[in-house]
C-alpha positions as CSV (number, residue, x, y, z in Angstrom):
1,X,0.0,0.0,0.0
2,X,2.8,2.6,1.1
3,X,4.1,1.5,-2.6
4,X,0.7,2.8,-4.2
5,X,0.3,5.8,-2.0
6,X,4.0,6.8,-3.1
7,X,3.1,6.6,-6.8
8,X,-0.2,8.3,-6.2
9,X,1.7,11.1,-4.6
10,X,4.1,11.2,-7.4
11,X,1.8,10.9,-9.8
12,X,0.0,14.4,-8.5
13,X,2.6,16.1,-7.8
14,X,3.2,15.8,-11.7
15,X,0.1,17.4,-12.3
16,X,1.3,20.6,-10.2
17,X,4.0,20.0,-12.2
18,X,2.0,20.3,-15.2
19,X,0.2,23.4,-14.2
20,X,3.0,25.4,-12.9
21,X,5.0,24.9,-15.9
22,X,2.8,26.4,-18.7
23,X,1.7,23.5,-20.5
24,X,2.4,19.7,-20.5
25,X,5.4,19.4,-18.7
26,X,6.7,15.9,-19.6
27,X,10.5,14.5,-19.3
28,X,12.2,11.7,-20.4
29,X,12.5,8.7,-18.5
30,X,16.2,10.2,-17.0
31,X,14.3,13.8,-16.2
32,X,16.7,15.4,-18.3
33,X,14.8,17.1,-20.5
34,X,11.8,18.9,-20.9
35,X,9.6,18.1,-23.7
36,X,6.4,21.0,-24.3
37,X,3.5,19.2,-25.6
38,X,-0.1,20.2,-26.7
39,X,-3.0,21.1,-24.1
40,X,-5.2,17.6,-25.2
41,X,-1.8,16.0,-25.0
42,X,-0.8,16.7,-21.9
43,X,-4.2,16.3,-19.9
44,X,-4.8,12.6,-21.2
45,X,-1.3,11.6,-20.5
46,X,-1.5,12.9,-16.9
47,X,-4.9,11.5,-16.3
48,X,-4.0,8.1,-17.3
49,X,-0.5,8.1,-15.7
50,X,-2.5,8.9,-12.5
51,X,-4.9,6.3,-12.9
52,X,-2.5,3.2,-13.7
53,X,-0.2,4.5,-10.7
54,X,-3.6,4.5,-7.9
55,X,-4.4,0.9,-9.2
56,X,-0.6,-0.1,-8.6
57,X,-0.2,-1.1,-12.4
58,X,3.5,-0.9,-13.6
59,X,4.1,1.7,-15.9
60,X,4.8,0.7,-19.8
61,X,7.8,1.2,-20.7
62,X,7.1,3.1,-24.3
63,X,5.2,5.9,-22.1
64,X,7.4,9.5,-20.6
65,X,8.0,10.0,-17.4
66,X,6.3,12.5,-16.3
67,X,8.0,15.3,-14.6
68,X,10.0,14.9,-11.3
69,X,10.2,18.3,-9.1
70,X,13.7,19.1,-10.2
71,X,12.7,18.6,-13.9
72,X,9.4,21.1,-13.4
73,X,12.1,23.6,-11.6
74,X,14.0,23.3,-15.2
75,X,10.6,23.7,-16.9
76,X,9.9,26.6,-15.1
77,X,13.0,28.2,-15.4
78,X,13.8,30.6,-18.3
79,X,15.8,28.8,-20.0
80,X,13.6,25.3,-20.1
81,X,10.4,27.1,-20.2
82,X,7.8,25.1,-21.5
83,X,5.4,26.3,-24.3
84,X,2.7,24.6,-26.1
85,X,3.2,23.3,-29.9
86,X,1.6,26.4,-30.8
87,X,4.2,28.7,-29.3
88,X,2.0,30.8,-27.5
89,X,3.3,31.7,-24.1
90,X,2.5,30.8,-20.2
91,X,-0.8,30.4,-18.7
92,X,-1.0,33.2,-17.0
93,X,-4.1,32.9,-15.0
94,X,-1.8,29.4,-12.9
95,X,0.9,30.9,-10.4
96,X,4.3,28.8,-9.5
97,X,2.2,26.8,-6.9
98,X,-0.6,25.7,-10.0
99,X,-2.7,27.7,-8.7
100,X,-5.6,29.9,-10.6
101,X,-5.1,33.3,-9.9
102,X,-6.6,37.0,-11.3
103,X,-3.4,38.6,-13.1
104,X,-2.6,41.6,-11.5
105,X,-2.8,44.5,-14.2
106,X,-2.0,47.7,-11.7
107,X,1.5,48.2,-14.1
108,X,0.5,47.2,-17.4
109,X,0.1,50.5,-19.6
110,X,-3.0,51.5,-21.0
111,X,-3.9,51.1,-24.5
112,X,-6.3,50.8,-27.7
113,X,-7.2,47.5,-27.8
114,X,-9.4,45.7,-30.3
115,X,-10.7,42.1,-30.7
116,X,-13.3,40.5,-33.1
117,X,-14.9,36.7,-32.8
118,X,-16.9,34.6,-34.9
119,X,-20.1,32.5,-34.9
120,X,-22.0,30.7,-37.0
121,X,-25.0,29.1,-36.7
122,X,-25.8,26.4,-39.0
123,X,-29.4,25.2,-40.0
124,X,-31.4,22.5,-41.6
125,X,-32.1,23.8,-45.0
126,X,-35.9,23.6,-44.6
127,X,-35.6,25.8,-41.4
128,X,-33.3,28.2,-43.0
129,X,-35.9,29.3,-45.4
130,X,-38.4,29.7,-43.2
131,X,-36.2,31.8,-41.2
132,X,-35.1,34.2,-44.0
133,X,-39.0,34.3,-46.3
134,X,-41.1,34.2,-42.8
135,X,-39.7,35.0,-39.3
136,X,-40.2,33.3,-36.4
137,X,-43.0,33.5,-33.8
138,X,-41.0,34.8,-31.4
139,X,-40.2,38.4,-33.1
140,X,-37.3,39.6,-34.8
141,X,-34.5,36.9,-35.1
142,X,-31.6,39.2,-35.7
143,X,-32.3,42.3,-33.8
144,X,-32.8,40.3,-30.6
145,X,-29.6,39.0,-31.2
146,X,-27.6,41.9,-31.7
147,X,-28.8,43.1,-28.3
148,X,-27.8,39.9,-26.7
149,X,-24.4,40.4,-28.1
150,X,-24.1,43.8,-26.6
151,X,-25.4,42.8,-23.4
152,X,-23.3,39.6,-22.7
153,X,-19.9,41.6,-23.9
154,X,-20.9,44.2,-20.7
155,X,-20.8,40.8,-18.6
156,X,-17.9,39.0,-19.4
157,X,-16.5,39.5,-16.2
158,X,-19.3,37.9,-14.3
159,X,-19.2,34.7,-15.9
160,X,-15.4,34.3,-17.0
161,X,-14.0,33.5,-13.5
162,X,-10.6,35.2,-14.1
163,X,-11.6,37.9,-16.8
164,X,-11.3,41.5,-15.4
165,X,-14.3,43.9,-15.5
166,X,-13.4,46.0,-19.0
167,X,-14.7,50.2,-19.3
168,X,-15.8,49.1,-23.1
169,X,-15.3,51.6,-25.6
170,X,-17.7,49.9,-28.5
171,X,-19.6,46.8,-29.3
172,X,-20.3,45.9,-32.9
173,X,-22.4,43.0,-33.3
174,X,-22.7,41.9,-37.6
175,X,-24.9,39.3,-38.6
176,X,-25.0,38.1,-41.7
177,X,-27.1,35.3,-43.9
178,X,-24.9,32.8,-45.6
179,X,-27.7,31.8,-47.6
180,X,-25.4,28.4,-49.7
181,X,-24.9,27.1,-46.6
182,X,-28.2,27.8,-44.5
183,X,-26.2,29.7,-42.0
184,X,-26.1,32.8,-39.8
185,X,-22.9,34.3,-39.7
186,X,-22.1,36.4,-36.5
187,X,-18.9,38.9,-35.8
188,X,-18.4,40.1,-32.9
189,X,-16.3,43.5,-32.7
190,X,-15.4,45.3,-29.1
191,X,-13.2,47.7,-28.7
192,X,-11.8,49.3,-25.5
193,X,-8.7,51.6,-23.9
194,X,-7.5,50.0,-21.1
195,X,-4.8,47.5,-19.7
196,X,-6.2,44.2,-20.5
197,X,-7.4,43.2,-23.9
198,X,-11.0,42.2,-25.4
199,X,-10.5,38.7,-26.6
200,X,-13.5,37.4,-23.9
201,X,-15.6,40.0,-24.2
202,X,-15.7,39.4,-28.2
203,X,-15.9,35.7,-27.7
204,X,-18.8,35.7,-25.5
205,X,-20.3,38.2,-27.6
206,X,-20.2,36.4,-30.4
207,X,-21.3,33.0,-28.5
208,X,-24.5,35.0,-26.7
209,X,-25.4,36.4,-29.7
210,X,-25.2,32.7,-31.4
211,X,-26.9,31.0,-28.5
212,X,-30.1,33.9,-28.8
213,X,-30.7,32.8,-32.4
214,X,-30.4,29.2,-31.5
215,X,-33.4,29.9,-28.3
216,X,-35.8,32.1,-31.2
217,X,-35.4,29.4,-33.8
218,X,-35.8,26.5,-31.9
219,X,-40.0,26.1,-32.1
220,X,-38.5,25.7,-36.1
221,X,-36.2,23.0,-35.5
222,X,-34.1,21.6,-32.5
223,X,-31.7,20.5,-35.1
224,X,-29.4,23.9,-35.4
225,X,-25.7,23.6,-34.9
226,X,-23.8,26.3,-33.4
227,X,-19.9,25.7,-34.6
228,X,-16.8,27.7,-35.7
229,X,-16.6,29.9,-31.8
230,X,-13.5,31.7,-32.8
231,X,-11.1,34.9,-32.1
232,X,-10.7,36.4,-35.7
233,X,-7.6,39.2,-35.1
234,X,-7.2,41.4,-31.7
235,X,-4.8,44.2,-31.4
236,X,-3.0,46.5,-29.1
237,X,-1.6,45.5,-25.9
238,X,2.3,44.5,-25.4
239,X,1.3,41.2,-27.8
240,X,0.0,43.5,-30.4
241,X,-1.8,42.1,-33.4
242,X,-2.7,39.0,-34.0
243,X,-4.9,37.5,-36.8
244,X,-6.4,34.0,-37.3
245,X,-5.0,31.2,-39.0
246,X,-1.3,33.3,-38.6
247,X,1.3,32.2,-35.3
């Protein structure tokens, strides 16, 4: 038992490990080396390292190590920071102890910042037309929408855990018809001068906005797909621009 407990322990300390190094933390079975791995990567390996370890199965041979604490002290370190295969950089909202935190923005300069998300809502063809020759029973699809949008950016902060309240400059909510592909398209654009950027607040525009078309089309069908929640481009802040489908 004292055998299991001590691979139990190890086992979750590895998952500090993997918190408080960025992203998937992993080393080679001499914990010389840290090897940066994907989010999805890094959460299944952990999860089932765990589990194998608490039911006192060996470990196979083919699978990592995962980190031991000297190797997450090298992972945390400068120069053996871990990143994800995307290259972005640290989660910011886990502290040294893998801990969730709200980053302290006191110091960070202000500035224009901009971000716009996507949405689209996907229906069966049948319901589509309806949509676009009739309306709905419920009132104006798109209008009701738009106000959703603009009401949910205001809110981010109160249901992102970890997102700070944001003085909004501007909310642009755009929805479109995609008519070949019995779709509504919706951007999301907010805009804001401050010290943290608008990536959330677009997003959950965007996704609230999605999510009110969904709830007034739904007497039509309960068939409608909401897919393709994305960040488009943001800009401003020490980051600066960014655009999607570019690293």
């Amino acid at each position: 038992m004292s055998r299991v407990a001590t691979r139990c322990g190890r086992a979750l300390g590895a998952v500090q490990c993997v918190l408080s190094a960025d992203a998937a933390c992993l080393a080679r079975s001499d914990g010389a080396n840290c090897i940066g791995r994907g989010a999805s990567s890094y959460r299944s390996t952990t999860t089932s390292s765990i589990r194998l370890e608490c039911q006192g199965a060996p470990r196979r041979s083919s699978r990592p190590a995962l980190c031991s604490a000297s190797g997450a002290a090298r992972c945390a370190s400068s120069a053996h920071a871990c990143r994800s295969q995307a290259g972005d950089g640290p989660l910011t909202h886990i502290n040294k102890h893998g801990e969730v935190y709200m980053v302290d923005t006191s110091e960070k300069k202000p500035t224009t910042r901009t971000a716009v998300a996507e949405a689209v809502v996907v229906f069966p063809p049948d319901s589509f037309a309806t949509l676009r020759d009739q309306g709905v029973p419920k009132g104006d699809v798109m209008a009701t929408a738009r106000v959703a949008g603009v009401m949910a950016a205001k809110g981010t902060a109160n249901v992102i855990p970890m997102c700070h309240p944001v003085q909004l400059a501007g909310t642009d909510v755009r929805i479109t018809m995609d008519e070949p592909n019995n779709a509504v398209v919706i951007q999301s654009e907010v805009r804001c001068v401050g010290p943290t950027g608008v990536e959330m607040e677009a997003l959950v525009s965007a996704s609230t906005a999605a999510l009110t078309v969904y709830d007034m089309c739904k007497s039509l069908t309960k068939g409608i797909v909401i897919k393709h929640v994305r960040l488009l481009s943001k800009t401003g802040g020490k980051s600066g621009t960014w655009l999607a489908g570019q690293q």
